[in-house]
DOMAR-449001 format. One line per 2 residues: number of its first residue (from 1); their letters; for each residue x, y, z negated of C-alpha. Coordinates in pm, whole numbers, always signed. Layout:
<pts>
NUM	A	X,Y,Z ~ ... .
</pts>
This chain:
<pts>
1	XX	+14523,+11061,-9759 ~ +14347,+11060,-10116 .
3	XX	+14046,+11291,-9960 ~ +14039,+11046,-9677 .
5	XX	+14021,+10728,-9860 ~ +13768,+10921,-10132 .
7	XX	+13559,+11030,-9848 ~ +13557,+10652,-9668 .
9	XX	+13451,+10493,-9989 ~ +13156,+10764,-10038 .
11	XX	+13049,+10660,-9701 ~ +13057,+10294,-9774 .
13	XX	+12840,+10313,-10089 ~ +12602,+10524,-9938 .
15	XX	+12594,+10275,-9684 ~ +12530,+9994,-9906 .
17	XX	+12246,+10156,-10089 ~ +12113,+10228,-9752 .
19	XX	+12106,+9883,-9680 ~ +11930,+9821,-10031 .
21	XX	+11565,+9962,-9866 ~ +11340,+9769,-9725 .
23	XX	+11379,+9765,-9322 ~ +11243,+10053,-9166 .
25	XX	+11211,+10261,-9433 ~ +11482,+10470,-9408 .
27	XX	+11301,+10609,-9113 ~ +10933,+10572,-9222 .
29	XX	+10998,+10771,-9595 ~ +11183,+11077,-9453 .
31	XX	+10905,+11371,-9528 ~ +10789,+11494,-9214 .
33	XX	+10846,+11169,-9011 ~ +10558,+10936,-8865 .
35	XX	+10704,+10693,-8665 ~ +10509,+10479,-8400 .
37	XX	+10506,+10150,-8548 ~ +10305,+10236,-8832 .
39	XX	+9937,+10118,-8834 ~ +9842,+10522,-8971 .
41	XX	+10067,+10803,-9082 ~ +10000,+11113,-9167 .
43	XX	+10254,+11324,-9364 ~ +10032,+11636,-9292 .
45	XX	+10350,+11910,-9163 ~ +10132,+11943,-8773 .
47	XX	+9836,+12023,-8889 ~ +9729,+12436,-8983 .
49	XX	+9708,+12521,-9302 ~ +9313,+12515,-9456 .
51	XX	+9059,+12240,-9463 ~ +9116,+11933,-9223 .
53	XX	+9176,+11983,-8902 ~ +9208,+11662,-8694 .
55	XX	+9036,+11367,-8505 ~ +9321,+11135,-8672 .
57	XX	+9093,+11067,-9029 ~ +8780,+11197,-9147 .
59	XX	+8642,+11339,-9507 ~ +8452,+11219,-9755 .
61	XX	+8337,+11464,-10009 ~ +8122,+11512,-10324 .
63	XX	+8187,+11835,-10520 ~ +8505,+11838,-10355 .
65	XX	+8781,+11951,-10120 ~ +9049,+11875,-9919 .
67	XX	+9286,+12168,-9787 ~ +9620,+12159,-9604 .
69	XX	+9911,+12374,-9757 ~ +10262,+12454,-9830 .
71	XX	+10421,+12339,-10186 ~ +10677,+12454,-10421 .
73	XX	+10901,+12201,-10220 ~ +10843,+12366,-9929 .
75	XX	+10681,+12115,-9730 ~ +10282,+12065,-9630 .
77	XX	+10071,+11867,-9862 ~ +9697,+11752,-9897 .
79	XX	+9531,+11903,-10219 ~ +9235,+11769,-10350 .
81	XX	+9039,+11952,-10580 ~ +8673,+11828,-10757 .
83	XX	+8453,+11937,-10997 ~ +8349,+11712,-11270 .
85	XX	+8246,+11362,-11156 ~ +8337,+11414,-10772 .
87	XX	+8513,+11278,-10503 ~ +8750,+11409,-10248 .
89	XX	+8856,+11153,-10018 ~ +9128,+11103,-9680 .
91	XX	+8885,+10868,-9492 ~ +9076,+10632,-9244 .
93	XX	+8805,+10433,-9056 ~ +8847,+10187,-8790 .
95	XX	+9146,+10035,-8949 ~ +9278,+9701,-8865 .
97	XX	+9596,+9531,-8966 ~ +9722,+9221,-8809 .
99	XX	+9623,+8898,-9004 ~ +9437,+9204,-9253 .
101	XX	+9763,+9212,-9465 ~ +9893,+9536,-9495 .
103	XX	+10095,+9770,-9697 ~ +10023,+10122,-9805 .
105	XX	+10209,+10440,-9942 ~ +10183,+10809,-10072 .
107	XX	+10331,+11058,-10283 ~ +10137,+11152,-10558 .
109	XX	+10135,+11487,-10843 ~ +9844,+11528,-11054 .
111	XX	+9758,+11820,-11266 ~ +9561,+11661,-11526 .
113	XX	+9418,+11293,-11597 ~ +9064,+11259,-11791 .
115	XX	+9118,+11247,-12202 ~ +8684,+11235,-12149 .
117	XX	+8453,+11089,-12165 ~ +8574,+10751,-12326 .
119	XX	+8631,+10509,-12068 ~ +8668,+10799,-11797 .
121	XX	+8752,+10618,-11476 ~ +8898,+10702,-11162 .
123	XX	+8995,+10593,-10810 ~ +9270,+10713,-10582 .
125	XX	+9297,+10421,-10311 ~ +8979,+10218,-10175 .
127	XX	+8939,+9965,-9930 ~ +8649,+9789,-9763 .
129	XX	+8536,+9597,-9479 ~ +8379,+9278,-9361 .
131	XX	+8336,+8962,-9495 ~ +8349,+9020,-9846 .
133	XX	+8142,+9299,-10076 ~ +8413,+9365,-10297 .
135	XX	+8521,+9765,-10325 ~ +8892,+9722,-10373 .
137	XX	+9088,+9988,-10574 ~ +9450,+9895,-10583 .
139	XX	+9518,+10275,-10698 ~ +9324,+10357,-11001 .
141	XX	+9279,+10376,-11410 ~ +9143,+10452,-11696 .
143	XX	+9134,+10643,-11987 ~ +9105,+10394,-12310 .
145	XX	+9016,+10588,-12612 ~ +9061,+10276,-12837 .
147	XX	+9502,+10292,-12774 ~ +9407,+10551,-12701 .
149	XX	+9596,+10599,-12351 ~ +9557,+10638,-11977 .
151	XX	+9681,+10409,-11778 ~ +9726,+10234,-11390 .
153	XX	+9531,+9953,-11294 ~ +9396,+9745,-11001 .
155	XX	+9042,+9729,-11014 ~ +8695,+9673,-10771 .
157	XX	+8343,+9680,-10741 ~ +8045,+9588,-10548 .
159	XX	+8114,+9249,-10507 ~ +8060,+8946,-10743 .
161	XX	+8349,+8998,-10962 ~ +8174,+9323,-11079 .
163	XX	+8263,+9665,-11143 ~ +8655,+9637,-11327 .
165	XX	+8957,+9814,-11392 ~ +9233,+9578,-11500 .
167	XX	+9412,+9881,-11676 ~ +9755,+9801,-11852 .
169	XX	+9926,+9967,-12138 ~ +10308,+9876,-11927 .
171	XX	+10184,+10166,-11642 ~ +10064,+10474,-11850 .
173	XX	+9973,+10802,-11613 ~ +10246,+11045,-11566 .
175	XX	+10087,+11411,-11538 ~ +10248,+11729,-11325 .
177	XX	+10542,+11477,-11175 ~ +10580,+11341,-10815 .
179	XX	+10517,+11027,-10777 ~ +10587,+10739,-10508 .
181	XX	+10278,+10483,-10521 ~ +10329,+10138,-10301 .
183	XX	+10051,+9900,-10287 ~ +9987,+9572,-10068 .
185	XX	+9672,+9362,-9973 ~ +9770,+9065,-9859 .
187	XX	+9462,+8783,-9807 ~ +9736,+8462,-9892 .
189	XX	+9552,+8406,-10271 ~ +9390,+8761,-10186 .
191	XX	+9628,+8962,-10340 ~ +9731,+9282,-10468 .
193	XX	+10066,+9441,-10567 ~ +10150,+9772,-10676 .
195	XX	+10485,+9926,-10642 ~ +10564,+10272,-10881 .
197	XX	+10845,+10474,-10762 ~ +11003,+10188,-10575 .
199	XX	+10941,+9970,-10865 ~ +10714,+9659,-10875 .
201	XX	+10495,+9640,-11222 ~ +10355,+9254,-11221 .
203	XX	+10060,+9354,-11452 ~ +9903,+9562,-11171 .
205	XX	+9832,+9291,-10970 ~ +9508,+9070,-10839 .
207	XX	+9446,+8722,-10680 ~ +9154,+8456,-10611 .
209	XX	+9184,+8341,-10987 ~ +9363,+8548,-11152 .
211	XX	+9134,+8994,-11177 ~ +8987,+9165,-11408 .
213	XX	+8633,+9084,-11320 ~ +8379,+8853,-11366 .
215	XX	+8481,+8438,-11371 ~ +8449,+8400,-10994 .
217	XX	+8693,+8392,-10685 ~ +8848,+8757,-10620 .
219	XX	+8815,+8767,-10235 ~ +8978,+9053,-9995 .
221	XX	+8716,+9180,-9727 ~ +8856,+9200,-9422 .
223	XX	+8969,+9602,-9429 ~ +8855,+9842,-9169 .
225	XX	+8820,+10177,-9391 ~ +9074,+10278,-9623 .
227	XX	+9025,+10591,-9828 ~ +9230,+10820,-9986 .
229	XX	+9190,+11117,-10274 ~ +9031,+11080,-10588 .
231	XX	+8683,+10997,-10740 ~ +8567,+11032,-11077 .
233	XX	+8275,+10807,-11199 ~ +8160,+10944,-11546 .
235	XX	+8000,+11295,-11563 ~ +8149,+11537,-11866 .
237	XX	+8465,+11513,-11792 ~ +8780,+11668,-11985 .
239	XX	+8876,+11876,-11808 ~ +8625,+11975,-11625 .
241	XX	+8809,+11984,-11241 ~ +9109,+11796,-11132 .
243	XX	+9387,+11865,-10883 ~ +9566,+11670,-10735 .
245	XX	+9856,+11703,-10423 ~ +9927,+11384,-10181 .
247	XX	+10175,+11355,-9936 ~ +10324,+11115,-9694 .
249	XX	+10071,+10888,-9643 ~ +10151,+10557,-9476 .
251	XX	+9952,+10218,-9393 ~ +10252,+9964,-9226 .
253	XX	+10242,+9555,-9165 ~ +10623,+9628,-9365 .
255	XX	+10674,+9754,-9685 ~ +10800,+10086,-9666 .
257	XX	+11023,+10164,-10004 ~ +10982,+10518,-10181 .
</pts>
């Protein structure tokens, strides 16, 4: 009767923390699941092994690559590798979201951050599209010789708030460590969230009023290309490649949870 009863409650807690994930997302976060209702998936365990081999996103590269393998945890993974000041990016074009709010999702481990030059930034998330100029990076940061630290933070370019990365001491870089990343665009105040590890950090944020750019409006384009990888701005880097390893890739009109 005792293993009975011990075995009943087990079930009912991990029922309840079951419960505690967003809806869906039970589903959408198992590794090596894409499930239909998703606006684009990709958790990379179909395709062969090598550089990309599907019509389902394209490549954008600069002294870079993208190949397809197996990891330590035994499941397929993207690695991107560049050289210096490149870029290696998942390209995910004719993307539309209903009412262009949309959330996004990957697993991240990366070798190595840049400790140079000063000010080395970098990009792992972009989004463009029509209506508005602005480049915007929900996934980035920046090294900041002067804490000196790396750290997370929303940023953009192209557009009339300028070239920014709103980089904040309260989400330093975590090096060699899997990682769940969350973001959300969401054009109500034109805003940005970023989730790490299932966990919401306020300071990584944007709105209208409220960036790390020039003294204008903030405003969301209307997203048809999201990309994917990792780009490097600053020649003479330390060190002088980078690795990285993505996985489970999701773009949903739900969050998803880690």
């Amino acid at each position: 009767m005792r293993t009975l009863l011990a075995a009943l409650t087990a079930a009912l807690t991990l029922g309840a923390a079951a419960g505690s994930v967003p809806s869906d997302a039970a589903a959408a976060s198992q590794r090596g699941s894409c499930t239909r209702h998703l606006l684009f998936c990709e958790d990379f365990e179909r395709l062969p092994r090598g550089g990309p081999s599907t019509l389902n996103w394209g490549v954008d590269t600069r002294n870079g690559t993208l190949t397809v393998e197996r990891d330590r945890r035994g499941n397929q993974v993207l690695h991107i590798h560049t050289v210096d000041n490149g870029r290696a990016f998942l390209r995910v074009d004719d993307f539309a979201a209903p009412g262009n709010r949309f959330y996004g999702r990957m697993r991240l481990r990366v070798d190595a951050f840049p400790t140079a030059p000063d000010w080395a930034h970098f990009t792992l998330v972009e989004a463009t599209g029509t209506g508005s100029s602005e480049i915007v990076r929900p996934i980035g940061g920046q090294y900041a010789p002067t804490v000196p630290g790396i750290f997370w933070g929303v940023g953009a370019d192209g557009g009339p708030t300028g070239d920014w990365t709103n980089w904040r001491e309260s989400a330093p870089v975590v090096e060699d460590t899997w990682q769940c990343f969350e973001w959300k665009l969401d054009p109500a105040d034109n805003r940005v969230a970023v989730w790490i590890d299932g966990v919401a950090n306020p300071e990584l944020s944007a709105s209208t009023n409220k960036h790390g750019g020039n003294d204008v409006p903030f405003i969301l384009p209307t997203v048809n290309t999201v990309k994917i990888g990792w780009q490097l701005y600053q020649g003479g880097t330390t060190p002088g490649a980078f690795d990285l390893w993505i996985d489970d890739i999701a773009l949903s009109t739900k969050r998803l949870g880690c």
